[in-house]
N, C-alpha and C positions, 0 to 999 in steps of 0.2 A: 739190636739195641745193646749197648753195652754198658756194664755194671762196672761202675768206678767207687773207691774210697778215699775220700781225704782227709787229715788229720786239721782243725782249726781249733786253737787254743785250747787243745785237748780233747776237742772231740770229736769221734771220727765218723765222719757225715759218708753214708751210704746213697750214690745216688744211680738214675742212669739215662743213657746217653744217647743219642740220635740224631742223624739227620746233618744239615747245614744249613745258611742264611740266616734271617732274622731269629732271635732267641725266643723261646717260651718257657716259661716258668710252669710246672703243673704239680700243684698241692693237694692231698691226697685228705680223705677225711679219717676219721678218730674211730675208732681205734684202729684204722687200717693202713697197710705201705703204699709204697708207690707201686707196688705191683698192681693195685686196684686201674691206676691209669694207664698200664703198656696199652690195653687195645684202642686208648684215642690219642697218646705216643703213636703208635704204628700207621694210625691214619696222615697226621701231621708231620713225620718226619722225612716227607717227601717236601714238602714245603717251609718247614723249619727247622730248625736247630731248636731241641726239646730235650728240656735237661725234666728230670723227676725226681726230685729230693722224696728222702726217707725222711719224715721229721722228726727231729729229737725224741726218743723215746720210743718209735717203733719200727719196725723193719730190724734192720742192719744197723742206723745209727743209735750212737751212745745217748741217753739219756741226759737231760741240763744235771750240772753241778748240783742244782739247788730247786726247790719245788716252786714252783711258781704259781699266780693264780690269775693274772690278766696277761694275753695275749702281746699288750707292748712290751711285757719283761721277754718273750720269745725273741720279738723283731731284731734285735740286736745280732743276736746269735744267727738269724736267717741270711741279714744284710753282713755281716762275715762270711758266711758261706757262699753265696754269691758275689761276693770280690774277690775270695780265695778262691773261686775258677774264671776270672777276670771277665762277670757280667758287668758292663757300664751301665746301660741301659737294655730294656729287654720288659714282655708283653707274660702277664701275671692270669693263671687260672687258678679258680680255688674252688674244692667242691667241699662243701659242708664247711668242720673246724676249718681246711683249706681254704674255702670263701673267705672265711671271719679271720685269716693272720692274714690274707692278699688285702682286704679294706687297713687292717692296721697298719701293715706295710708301708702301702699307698697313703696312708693319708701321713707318716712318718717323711717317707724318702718318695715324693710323688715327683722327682724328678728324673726318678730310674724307670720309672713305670710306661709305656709307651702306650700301654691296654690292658686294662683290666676286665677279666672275663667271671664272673660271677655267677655258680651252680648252687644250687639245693642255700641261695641265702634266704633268708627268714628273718622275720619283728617275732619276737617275744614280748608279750605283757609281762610288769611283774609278777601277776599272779600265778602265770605262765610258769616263769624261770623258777620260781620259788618251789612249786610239787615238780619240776624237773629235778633240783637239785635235791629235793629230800624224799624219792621216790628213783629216780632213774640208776645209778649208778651203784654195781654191785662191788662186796668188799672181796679180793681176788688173794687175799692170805691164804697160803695153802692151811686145809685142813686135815689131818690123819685120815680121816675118814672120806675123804675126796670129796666131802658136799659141796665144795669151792666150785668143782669139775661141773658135777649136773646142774646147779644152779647158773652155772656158766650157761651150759647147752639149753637150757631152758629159755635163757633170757634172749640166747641168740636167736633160736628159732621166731620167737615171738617179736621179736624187732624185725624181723623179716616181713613181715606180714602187721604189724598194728604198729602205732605211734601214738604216744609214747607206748612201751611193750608191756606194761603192767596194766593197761587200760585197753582190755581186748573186748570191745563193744563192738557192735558194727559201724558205728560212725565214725572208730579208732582204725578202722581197716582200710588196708590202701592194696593188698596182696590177697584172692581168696584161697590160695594155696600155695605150699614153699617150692621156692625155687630148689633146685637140684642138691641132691644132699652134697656134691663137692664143693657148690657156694654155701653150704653152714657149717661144712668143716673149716672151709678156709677160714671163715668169717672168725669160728672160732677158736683156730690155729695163732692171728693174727691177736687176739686179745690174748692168750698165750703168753705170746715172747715180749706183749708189752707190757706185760707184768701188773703188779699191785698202783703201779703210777699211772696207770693207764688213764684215768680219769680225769688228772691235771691240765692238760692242755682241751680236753673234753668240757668239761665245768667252763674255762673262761672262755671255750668259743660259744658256748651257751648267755654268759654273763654278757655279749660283747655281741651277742643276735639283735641289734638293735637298731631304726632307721635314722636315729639322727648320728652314725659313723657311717652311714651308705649318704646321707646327708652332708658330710663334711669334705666331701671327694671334690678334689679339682681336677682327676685325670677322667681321660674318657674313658668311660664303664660301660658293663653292657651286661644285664641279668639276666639268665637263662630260665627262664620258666618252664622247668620241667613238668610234662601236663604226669607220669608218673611219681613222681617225687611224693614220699612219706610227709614233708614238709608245707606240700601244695599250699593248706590253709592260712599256713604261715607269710610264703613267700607272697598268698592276695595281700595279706592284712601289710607287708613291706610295701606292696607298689600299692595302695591305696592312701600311701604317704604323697606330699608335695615331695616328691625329688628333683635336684638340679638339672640343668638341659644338660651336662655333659652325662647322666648317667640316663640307659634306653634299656629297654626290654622287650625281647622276643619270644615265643614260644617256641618248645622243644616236642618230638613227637615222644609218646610212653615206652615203646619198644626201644630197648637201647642201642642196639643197632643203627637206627632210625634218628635215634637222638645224636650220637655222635657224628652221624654224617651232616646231620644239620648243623651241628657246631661246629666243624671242619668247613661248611660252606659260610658258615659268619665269617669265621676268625681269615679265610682268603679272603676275603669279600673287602676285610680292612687291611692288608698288607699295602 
């Protein structure tokens, strides 16, 4: 796979590269790169051309100009990035924040969309969004004293394992033990290098969790129902909406492995 940079209007998009044939777009969640997606890159790049954008603000790529706080001020900037490596048209995955800018995208420029693949999306209640937003998100200013750092590691570990991570009940639990300490270094390497903004694009894919934008969709969609997903309860309360006939949902198995070979046999299944 290979790791390209390009400059668009100043900002230089870090992405990377594989494969040949039909395109796929794969959008990577918050606070994390597209490194998160090389290993379902690595499965599809025998049957596609799979591009992996860094999004604005973490990875490699530059940061927006300006803070933003809903998803459609992103699209702009995504739909230059993808004309500046000459996508016409071309098939959109989003896992998490990823999911929620692929629905914005799509329902923007749903003429470039050929398929939209939808991971870890979610309906939020108001009441939901609201102890998200004033409860979930830590403030990432360095401190003299590094409490920035442990409080970091804290939160990561516990996002690991419970949703939201401050509500460690048992019915908040989706993980009864952490994964390997190099996935919570990563985890928290990654919030890191995206620094104090990290939350920006975080916040409005939360504001924008909602079923009447999976509701507004004229391209064909297809919702992964992850049976491991932190979000499961959510993604019910999504498909217990009336949604359109172009948008369908399948289930994914818990083991990841397992899951992305089943996503690999949807996404051929519609070539």
């Amino acid at each position: 796979m290979k790791r390209k940079l390009i400059l668009v209007d100043n900002i230089y998009w870090h992405y990377r590269e594989a494969g040949e044939g039909q395109t796929i777009v794969l959008l990577h969640a918050s606070p994390r790169s597209g490194k998160m997606l090389e290993p379902l890159g690595e499965l599809l790049k025998d049957y596609f051309k799979v591009i992996i954008p860094d999004l604005p603000g973490f990875g490699m790529t530059d940061a927006l100009p300006e803070p933003i706080s809903t998803l459609q001020e992103v699209v702009p900037f995504l739909n230059k990035f993808t004309e500046a490596i000459d996508l016409q048209t071309f098939s959109l995955y989003g896992t998490a924040t990823g999911a929620q800018l692929g629905i914005a995208f799509s329902n923007i420029f749903p003429e470039k969309i050929n398929t939209l693949y939808l991971d870890n999306a979610a309906h939020f209640e108001e009441d939901e969004y609201r102890n998200i937003i004033q409860n979930y998100f830590l403030d990432l200013s360095p401190n003299l004293e590094g409490k920035h750092l442990s409080d970091l590691w804290n939160h990561v570990k516990q996002s690991l394992q419970y949703f939201p991570w401050y509500e460690t009940t048992p019915e908040n639990q989706f993980n009864t033990s952490l994964p390997p300490l190099e996935i919570v270094h990563e985890s928290f390497r990654e919030y890191i290098i995206a620094g104090k903004r990290y939350a920006e694009l975080y916040k409005a894919a939360f504001l924008h969790e909602r079923a009447k934008n999976i509701q507004n969709l004229k391209v064909n969609t297809l919702i992964f129902r992850w049976l491991g997903s932190i979000l499961l309860k959510n993604i019910d309360k999504l498909l217990a909406h009336d949604l359109p006939q172009n948008v369908k949902s399948v289930d994914t198995p818990k083991p990841i492995q397992e899951r992305y070979l089943a996503m690999k046999e949807v996404m051929l299944y519609s070539l």
